[in-house]
Residue frames relative to the residue before (quaternion, step in Angstrom):
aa qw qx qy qz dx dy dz
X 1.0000 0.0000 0.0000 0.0000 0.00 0.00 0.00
X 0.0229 -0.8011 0.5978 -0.0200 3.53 -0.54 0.73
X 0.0040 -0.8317 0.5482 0.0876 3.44 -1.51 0.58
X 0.6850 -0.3514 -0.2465 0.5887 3.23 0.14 1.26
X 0.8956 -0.0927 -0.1647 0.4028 3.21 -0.12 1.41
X 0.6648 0.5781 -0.1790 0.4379 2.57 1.37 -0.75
X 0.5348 -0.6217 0.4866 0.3012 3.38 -1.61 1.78
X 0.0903 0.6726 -0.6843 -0.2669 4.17 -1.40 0.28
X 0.5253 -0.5250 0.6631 0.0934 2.17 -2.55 0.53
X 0.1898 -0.6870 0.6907 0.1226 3.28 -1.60 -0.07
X 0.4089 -0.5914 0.5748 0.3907 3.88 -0.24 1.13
X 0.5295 -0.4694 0.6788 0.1964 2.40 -2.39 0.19
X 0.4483 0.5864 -0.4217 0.5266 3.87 1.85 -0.34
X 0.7638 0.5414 -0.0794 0.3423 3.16 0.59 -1.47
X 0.6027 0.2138 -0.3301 0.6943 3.77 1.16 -0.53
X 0.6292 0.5198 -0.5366 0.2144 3.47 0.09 0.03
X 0.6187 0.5912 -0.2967 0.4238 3.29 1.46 -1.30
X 0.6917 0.5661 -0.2717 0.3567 3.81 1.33 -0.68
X 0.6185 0.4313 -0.3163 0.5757 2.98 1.57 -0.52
X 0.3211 -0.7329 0.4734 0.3682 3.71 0.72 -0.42
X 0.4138 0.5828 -0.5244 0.4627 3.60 0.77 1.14
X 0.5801 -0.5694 0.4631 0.3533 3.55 -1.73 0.48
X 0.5714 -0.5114 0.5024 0.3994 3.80 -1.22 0.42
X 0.5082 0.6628 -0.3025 0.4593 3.35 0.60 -0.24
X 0.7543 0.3678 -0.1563 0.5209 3.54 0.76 -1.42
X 0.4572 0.5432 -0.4084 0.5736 3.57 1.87 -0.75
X 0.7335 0.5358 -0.3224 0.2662 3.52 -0.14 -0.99
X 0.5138 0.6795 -0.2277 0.4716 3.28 1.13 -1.40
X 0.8685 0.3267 -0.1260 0.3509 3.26 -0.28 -2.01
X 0.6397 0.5488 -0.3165 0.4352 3.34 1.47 -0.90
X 0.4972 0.5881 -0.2608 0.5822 4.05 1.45 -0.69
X 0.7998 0.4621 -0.1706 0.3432 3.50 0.93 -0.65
X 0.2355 -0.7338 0.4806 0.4185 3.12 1.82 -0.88
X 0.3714 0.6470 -0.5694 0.3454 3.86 0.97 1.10
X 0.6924 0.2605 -0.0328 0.6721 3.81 1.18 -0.57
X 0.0555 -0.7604 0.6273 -0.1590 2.94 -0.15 1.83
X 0.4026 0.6150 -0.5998 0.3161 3.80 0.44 1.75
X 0.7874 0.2546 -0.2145 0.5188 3.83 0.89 0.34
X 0.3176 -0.5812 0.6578 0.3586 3.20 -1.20 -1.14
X 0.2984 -0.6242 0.7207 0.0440 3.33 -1.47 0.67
X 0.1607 0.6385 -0.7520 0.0319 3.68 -1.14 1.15
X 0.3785 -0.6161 0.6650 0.1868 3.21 -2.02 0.61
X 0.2605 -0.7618 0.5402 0.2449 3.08 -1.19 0.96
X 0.7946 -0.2916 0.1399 0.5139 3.72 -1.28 0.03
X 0.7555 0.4583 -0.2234 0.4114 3.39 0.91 -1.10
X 0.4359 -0.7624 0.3495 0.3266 3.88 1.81 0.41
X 0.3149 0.4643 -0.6816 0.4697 3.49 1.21 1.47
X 0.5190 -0.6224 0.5764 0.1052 2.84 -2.22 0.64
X 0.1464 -0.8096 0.5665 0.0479 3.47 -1.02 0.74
X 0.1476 0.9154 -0.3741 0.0192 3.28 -0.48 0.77
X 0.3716 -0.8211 0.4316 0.0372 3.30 -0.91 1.48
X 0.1879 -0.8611 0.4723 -0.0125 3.25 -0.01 1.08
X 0.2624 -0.8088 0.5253 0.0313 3.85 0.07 1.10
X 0.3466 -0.8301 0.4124 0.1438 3.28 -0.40 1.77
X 0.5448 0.6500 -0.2859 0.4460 3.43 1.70 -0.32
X 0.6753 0.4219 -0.2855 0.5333 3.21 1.03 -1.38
X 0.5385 0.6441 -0.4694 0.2736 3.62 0.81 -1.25
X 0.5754 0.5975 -0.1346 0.5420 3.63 1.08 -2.31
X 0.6690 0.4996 -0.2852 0.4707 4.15 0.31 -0.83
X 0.7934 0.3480 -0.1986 0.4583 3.68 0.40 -1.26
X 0.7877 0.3985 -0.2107 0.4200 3.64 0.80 -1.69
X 0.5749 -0.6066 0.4459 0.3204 3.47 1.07 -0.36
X 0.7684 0.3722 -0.1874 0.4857 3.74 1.64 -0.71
X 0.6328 -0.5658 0.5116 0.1333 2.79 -1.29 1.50
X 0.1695 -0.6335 0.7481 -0.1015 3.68 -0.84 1.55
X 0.0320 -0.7634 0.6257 -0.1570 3.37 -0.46 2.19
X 0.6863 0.3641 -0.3319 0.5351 3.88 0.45 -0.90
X 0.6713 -0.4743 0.5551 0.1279 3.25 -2.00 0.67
X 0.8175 0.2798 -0.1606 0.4770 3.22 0.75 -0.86
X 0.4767 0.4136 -0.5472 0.5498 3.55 1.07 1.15
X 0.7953 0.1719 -0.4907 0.3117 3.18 0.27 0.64
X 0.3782 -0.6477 0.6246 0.2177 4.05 -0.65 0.31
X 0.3843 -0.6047 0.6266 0.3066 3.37 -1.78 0.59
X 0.7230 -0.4812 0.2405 0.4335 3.59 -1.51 1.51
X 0.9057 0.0322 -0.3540 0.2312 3.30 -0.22 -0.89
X 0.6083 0.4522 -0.6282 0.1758 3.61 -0.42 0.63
X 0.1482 0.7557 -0.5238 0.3642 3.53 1.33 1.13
X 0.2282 0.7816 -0.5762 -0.0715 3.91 0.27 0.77
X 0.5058 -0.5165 0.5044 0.4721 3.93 -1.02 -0.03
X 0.5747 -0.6831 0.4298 0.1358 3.11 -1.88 1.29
C-alpha cells in the first residue's frame, strides 16, 4: 500500500493490539515465519525491523485496518 510514494507499515504495537496478543508474540511468530503478514530484516547492528503489510495483515487476520493512523510510513517503524 503506498501513499504518495511512500511504503506503509502497521506497528507491531498496533497489529498486536488488533489481534489482542502481546508485541512480543507478534515479534516471535513474525522472526519465525509463524505470521506470514510482513518481513523482518536485521540491521548490521542485529536489531530487527519490521514491516508489517496492511494487506497481508487484513488477508491472514481476517480484520479490516480502517483508520489512517494504524498505519505509519516504514521508516519510523522502530523495533520494540
Amino acid at each position: 500500500m503506498s501513499k504518495g510514494g511512500e511504503n506503509m507499515n502497521i506497528s507491531v504495537k498496533e497489529a498486536a493490539r488488533l489481534m489482542g496478543v502481546s508485541p512480543a508474540f507478534v515479534r516471535w511468530q513474525m522472526k519465525h515465519g509463524e505470521l506470514p503478514i510482513g518481513s523482518v530484516k536485521k540491521n548490521p547492528q542485529g536489531k530487527c525491523r519490521y514491516y508489517i503489510s496492511p494487506k497481508l495483515f487484513e488477508e491472514y487476520t481476517g480484520i479490516k485496518i480502517e483508520k489512517k493512523e494504524n498505519i505509519e510510513a516504514t521508516n519510523s517503524e522502530h523495533s520494540l
